[in-house]
C-alpha positions in Angstrom: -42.3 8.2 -23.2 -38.8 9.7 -23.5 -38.1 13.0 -22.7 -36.5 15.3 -26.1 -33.6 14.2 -26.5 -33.0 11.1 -24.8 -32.0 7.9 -26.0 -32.1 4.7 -24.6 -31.1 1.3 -26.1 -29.8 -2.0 -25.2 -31.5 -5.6 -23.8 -32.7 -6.5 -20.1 -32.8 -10.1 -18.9 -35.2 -10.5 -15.8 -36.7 -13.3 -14.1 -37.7 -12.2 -10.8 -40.9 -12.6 -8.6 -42.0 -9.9 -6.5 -45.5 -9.9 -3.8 -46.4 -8.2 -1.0 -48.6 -5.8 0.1 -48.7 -2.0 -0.2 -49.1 -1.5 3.5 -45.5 -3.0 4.8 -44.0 -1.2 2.0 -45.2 2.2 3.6 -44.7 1.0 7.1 -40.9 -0.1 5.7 -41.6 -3.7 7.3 -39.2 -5.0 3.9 -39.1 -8.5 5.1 -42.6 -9.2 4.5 -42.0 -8.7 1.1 -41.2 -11.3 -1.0 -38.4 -10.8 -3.6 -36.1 -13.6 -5.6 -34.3 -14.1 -9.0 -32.1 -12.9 -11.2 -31.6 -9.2 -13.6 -29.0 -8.8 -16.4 -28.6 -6.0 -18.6 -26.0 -5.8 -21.1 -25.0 -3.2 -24.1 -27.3 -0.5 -22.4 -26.9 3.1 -23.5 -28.4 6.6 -21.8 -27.6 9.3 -23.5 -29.4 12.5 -22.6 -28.9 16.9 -23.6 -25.6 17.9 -22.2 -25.1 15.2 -20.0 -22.1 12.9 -20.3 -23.2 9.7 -22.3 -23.8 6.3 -19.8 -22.9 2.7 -20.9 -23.2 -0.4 -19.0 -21.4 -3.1 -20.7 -23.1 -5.8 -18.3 -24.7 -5.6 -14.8 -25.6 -8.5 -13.2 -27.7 -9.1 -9.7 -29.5 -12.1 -7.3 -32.1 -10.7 -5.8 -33.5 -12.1 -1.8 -35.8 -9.9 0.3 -32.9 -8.9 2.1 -30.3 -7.8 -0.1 -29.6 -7.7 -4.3 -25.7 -8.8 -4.6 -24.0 -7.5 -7.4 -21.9 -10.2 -9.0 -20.8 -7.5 -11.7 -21.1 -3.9 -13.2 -19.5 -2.5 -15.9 -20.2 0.7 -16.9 -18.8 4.2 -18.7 -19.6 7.9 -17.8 -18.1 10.1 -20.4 -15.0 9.7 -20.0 -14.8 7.6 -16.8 -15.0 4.0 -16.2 -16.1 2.2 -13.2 -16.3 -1.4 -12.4 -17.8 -3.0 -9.1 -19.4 -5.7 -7.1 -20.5 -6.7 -3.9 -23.8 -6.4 -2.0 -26.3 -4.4 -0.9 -29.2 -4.4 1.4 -32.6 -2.6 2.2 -32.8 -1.8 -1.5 -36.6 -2.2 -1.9 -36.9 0.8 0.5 -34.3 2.8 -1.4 -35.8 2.5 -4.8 -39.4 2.8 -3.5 -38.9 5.4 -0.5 -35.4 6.7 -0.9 -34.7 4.7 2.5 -31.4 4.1 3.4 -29.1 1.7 1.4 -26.5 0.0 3.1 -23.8 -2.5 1.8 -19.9 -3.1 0.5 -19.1 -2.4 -2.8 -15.6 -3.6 -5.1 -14.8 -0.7 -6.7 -12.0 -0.3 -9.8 -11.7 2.4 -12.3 -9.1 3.2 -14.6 -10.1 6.8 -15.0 -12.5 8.9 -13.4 -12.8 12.5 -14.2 -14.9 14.2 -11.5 -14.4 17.8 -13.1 -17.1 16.5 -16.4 -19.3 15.2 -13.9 -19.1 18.6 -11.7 -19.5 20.4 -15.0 -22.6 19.0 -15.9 -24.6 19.3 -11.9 -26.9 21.9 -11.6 -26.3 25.3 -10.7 -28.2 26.9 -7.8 -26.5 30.0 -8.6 -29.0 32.8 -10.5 -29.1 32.0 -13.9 -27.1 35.5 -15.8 -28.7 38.3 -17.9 -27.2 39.8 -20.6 -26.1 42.7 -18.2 -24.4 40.2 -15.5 -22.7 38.3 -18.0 -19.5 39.1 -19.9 -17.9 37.9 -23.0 -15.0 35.3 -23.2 -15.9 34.4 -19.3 -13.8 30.6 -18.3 -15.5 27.1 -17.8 -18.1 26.9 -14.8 -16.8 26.7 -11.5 -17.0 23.3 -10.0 -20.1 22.6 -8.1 -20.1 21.3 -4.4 -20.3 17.7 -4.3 -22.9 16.6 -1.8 -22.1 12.9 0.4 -25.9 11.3 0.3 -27.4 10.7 3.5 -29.4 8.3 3.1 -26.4 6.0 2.2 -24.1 3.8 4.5 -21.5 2.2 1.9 -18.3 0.8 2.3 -16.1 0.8 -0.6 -13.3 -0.9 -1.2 -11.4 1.3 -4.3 -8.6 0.5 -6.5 -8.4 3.7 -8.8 -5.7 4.2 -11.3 -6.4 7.6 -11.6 -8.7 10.4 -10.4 -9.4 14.2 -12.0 -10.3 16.8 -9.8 -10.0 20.5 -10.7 -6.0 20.9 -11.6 -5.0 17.8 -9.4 -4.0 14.4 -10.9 -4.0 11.6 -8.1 -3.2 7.9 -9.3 -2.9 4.8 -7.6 -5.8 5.2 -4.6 -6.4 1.9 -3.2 -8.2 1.3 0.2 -11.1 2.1 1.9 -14.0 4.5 1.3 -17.0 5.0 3.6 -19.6 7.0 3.0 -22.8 7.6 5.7 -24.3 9.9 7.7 -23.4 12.6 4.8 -19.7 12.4 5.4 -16.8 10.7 3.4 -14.0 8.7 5.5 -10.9 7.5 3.8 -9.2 4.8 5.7 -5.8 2.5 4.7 -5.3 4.7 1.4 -2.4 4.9 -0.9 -2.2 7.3 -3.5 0.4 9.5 -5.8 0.2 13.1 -6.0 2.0 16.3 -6.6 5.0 13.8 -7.7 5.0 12.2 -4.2 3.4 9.4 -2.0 1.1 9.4 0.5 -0.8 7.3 2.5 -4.3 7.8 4.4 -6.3 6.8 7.1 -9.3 8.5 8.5 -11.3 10.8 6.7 -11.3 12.9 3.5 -7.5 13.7 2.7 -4.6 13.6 0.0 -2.3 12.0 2.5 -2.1 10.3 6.0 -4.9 11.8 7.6 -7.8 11.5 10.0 -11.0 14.0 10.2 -14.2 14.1 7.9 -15.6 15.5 4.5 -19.2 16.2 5.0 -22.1 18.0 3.8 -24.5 17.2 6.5 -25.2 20.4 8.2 -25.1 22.5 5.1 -24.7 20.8 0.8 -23.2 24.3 -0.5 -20.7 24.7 2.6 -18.7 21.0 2.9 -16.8 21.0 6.1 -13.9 19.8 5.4 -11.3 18.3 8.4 -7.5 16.6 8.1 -4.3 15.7 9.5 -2.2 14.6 6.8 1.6 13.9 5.9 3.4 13.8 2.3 6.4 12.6 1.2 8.7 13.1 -1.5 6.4 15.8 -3.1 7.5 18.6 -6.2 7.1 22.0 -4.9 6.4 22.9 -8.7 3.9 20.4 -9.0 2.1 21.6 -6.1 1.7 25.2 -6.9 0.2 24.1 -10.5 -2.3 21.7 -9.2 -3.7 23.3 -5.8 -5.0 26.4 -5.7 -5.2 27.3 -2.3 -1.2 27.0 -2.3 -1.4 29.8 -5.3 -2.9 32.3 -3.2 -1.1 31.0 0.6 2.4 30.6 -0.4 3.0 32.3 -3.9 7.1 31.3 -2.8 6.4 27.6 -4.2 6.2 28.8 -7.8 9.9 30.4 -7.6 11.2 27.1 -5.5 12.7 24.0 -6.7 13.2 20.4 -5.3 11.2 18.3 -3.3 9.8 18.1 0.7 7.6 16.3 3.1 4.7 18.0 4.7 2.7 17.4 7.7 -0.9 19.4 8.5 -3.5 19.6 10.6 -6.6 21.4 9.1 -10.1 22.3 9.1 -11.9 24.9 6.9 -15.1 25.1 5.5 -15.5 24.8 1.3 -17.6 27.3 -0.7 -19.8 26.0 -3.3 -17.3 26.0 -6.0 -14.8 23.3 -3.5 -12.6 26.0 -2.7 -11.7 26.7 1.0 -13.2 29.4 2.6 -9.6 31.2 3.6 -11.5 33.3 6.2 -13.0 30.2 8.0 -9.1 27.9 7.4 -7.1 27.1 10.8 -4.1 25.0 10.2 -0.8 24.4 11.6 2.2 22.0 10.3 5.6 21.4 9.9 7.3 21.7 6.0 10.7 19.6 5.4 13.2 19.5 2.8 16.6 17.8 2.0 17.2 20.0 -0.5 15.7 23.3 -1.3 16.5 25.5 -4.2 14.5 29.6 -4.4 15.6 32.2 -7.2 13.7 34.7 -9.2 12.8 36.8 -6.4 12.9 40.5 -6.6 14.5 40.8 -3.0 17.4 38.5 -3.8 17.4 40.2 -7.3 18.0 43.5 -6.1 20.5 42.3 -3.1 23.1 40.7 -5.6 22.5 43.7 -7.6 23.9 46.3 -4.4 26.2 43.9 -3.6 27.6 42.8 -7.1 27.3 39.1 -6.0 25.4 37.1 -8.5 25.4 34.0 -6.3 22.9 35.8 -4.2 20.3 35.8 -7.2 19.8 31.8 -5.8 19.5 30.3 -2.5 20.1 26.3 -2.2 19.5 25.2 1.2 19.9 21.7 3.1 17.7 19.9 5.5 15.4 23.4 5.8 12.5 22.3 8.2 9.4 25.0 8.7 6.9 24.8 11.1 3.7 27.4 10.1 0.4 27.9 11.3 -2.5 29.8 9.2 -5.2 32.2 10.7 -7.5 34.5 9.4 -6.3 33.4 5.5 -2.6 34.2 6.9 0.2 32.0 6.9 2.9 32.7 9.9 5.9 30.5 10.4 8.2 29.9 13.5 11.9 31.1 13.4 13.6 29.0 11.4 16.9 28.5 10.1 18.6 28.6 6.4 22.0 27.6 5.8 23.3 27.8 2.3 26.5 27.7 0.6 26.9 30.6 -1.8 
């Protein structure tokens, strides 16, 4: 029976055989077990109460004792699409036991929106009472995303473009592992904050190497990289990261371009924010051509000093090296030459 609410339509093809017995199942010896033949479903549809709807256009799998290889899944998620193929293996224990699942998987998408699936996860948080709650409050706070463990995937992405809180990255292609309960990003390319990067490691926007993982603790991610950017939009980076809107406030009065290199760890709170007390980091910041104006301080100086030009600071080759402790951000002496 369906629970309220649900719906399910759409037509599964199967001819497979499966025997065995009950005891190698619970003593995981899988290749005892005999499994062969083919599964096809096309046109099905999940939808279910304030959960984004599910389509699979077609999924198609062999089946062997040892491994189900996915000659091809297409499928929808609200608004996201994915598309994939590959193989997997010790399946049977997955499905039956939750055992771990290990395999390489093709992965495309043209769009995948990871703030409507955050939206939708459950909240551990208490649920609010009419005193704890106010009127007019904004949209749920994203909710950590927790890396299974009892996966060990490699995934080879293409991925036109991914959503995540304010950011907009496009173009990922390259490698994706996740075990252990950690994410590792290796050989990636991407587009972000109006540059290009590239990655290789762990968990990162740009070159990097370190880990995203939820192992020790789901609700507080660890989150480690060393990563480089080029040809990035101040502007662009102030609207889409947050942590730059409460660190370095300058970027939304600065114009032009730079390249950035960082070393970082920090823990995440639940909502995939870092934890500014727990953040250590130290890099370099570059720029060919740096424009600042709108500040009080220069304001009130070309005010004393009847010099409008002062109002605006346009600097060349400006290079800043910075460390942050403590939710601080220092920087090294560093110098700015501009013609006024």
């Amino acid at each position: 029976p369906l629970e309220k609410g649900m719906e399910l339509s759409g037509l599964i093809t199967a001819d497979v055989k499966v025997s065995g017995r009950m005891s190698d199942i619970e003593k995981s010896r899988y290749e005892r077990i005999g499994a062969s033949g083919t599964f096809v479903v096309e046109r099905l549809g999940l939808t279910m109460p304030e959960l984004p709807a599910v389509h699979i256009r077609r999924a198609a799998a062999t089946i062997t004792p040892a491994a189900m290889t996915l000659g091809e899944l297409g499928l929808t998620i609200g608004r996201s699409d994915l598309a994939a193929n590959g193989q997997l293996s010790g399946y049977i224990g997955y499905l039956l036991r939750g055992d771990m699942l290990s395999g390489r998987l093709y992965v495309k998408s043209d769009l995948l929106d990871l703030n409507e699936m955050m939206n939708v996860m459950p909240d551990s948080a208490p649920e609010e009472t009419p005193e704890t709650s106010s009127a007019g409050t904004s949209a749920e706070p994203a909710q950590a995303l927790e890396v299974p463990r009892n996966l060990n995937l490699s995934l080879n992405t293409e991925l036109q473009k991914v959503l995540f809180q304010k950011m907009t990255v496009s173009g990922i292609s390259g490698e994706m592992r996740v075990a252990g309960g950690a994410l590792s990003l290796e050989r990636l390319r991407m587009q972000l904050f109006g540059g290009s990067a590239t990655a290789s490691g762990s968990y990162s926007t740009a070159t990097a190497s370190g880990s995203y993982s939820t192992a020790a603790d789901p609700q507080r991610p660890a989150l480690k990289l060393a990563l480089g950017l080029a040809g990035a939009s101040f502007s662009k980076t102030f609207d889409e990261l947050e942590m730059v809107q409460k660190l370095v406030p300058l970027f939304a009065k600065t114009g032009g371009d730079y390249s950035l290199s960082l070393d970082m760890t920090t823990a995440l709170d639940p909502n995939m924010e870092p934890d500014l007390q727990s953040l250590d980091a130290t890099g370099e910041i570059k720029s060919a051509n740096i424009r600042i104006q709108n500040l009080e301080a220069f304001d009130a100086l070309a005010k004393a000093l009847d010099n409008d030009k002062l109002r605006k600071i346009e600097a060349k080759d400006v290079a800043v090296r910075f460390s942050i402790r403590d939710g601080r951000i220092t920087t090294q002496p560093f110098c700015l030459l501009y013609t006024s």
